[in-house]
C-alpha positions as CSV (number, residue, x, y, z in Angstrom):
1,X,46.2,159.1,162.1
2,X,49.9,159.1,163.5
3,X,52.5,157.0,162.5
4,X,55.8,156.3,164.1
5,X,58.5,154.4,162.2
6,X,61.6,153.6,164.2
7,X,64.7,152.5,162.6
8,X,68.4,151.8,162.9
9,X,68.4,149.1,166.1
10,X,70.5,146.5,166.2
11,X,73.5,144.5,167.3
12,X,76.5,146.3,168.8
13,X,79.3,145.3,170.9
14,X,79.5,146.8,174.7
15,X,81.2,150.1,174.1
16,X,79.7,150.4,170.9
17,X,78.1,153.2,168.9
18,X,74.0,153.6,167.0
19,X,71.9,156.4,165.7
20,X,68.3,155.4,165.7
21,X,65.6,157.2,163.8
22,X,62.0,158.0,163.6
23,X,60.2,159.0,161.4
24,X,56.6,160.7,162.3
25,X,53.6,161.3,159.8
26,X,50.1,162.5,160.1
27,X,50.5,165.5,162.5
28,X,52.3,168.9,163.0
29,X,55.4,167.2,164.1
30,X,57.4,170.4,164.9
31,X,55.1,171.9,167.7
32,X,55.6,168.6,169.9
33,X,58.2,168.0,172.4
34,X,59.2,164.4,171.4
35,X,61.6,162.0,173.4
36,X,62.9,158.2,172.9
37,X,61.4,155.9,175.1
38,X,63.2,152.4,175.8
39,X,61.3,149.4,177.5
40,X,63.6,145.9,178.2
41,X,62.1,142.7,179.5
42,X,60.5,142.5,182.1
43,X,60.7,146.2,182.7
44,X,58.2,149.1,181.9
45,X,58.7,151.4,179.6
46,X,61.2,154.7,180.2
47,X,61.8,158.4,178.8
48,X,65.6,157.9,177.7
49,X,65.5,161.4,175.9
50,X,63.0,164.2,175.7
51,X,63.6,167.4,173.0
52,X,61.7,170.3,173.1
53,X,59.6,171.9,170.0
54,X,62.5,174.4,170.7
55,X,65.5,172.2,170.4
56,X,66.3,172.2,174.1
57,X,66.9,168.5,175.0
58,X,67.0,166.5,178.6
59,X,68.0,163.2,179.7
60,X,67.8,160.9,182.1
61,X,70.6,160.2,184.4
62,X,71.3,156.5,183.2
63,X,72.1,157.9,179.5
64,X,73.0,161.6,180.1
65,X,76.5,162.1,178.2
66,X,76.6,159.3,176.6
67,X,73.3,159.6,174.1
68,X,72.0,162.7,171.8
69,X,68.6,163.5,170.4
70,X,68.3,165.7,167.7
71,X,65.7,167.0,165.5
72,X,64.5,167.5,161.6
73,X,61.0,169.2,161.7
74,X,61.6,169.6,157.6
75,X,62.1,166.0,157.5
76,X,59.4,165.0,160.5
77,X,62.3,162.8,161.7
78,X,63.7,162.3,165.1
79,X,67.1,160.7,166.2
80,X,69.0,159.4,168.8
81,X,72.6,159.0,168.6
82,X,73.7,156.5,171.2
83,X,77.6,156.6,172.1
84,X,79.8,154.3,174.6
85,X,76.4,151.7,175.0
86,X,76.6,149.5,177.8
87,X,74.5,146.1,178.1
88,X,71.9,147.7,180.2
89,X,70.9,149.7,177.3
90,X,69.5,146.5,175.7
91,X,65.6,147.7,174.8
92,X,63.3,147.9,172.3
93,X,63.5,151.4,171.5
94,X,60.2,153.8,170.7
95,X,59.6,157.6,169.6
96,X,56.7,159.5,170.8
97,X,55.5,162.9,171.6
98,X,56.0,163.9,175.3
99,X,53.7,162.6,176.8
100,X,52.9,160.0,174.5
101,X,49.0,160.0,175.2
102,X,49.4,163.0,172.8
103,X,49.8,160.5,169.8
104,X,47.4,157.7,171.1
105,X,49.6,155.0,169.2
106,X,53.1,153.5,169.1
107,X,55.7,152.4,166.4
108,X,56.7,148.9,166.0
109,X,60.2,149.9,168.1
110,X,63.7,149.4,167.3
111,X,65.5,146.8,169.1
112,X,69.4,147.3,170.3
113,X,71.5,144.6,171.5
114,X,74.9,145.4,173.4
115,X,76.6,142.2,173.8
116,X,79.9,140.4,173.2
């Protein structure tokens, strides 16, 4: 059984910076491409970040050069260092394998605020 523990959310001003984390247990987590996935309300959820099992990472338009997602398969952890966040990247923020159907569950989620 997969589990996926995201951390780090939380309240920053517009302009801001955050480094989320995740955690994954109960499967081979270095031979998945794994990615961040954000969902605010009202909307459905969206790949934010995806990273390879080889390190090679892609994001989408809305986030690309202002967010990073990194790596640790010693640690089974994933991260996502966001930079300069706007208040469109309000969310509840997930990890998961790419695609996510791979896992068959989700985390709790993280949630990040940007507002005054």
């Amino acid at each position: 059984q997969v589990q996926l523990v995201e951390s780090g959310g939380g309240l920053v001003q517009p302009g801001g910076s955050l480094r989320l984390s995740c955690a994954v247990s109960g499967s081979i987590f270095s031979i998945y491409n794994m990615a961040w996935y954000r969902q605010a309300p009202g909307k459905q959820r969206e790949l934010v970040a995806e990273i390879t099992s080889r390190y090679r990472p892609n994001y989408a338009d809305s986030v690309k050069g202002r967010f990073t997602i990194t790596r640790d398969n010693a640690k089974n952890t994933l991260y996502l260092q966001m930079d300069n966040l706007k208040a469109e990247d309000t969310a509840v923020y997930y990890c998961n394998a790419v695609p996510s159907s791979l896992f068959a569950t989700w985390g709790q989620g993280t949630q990040v605020t940007v507002s005054w």
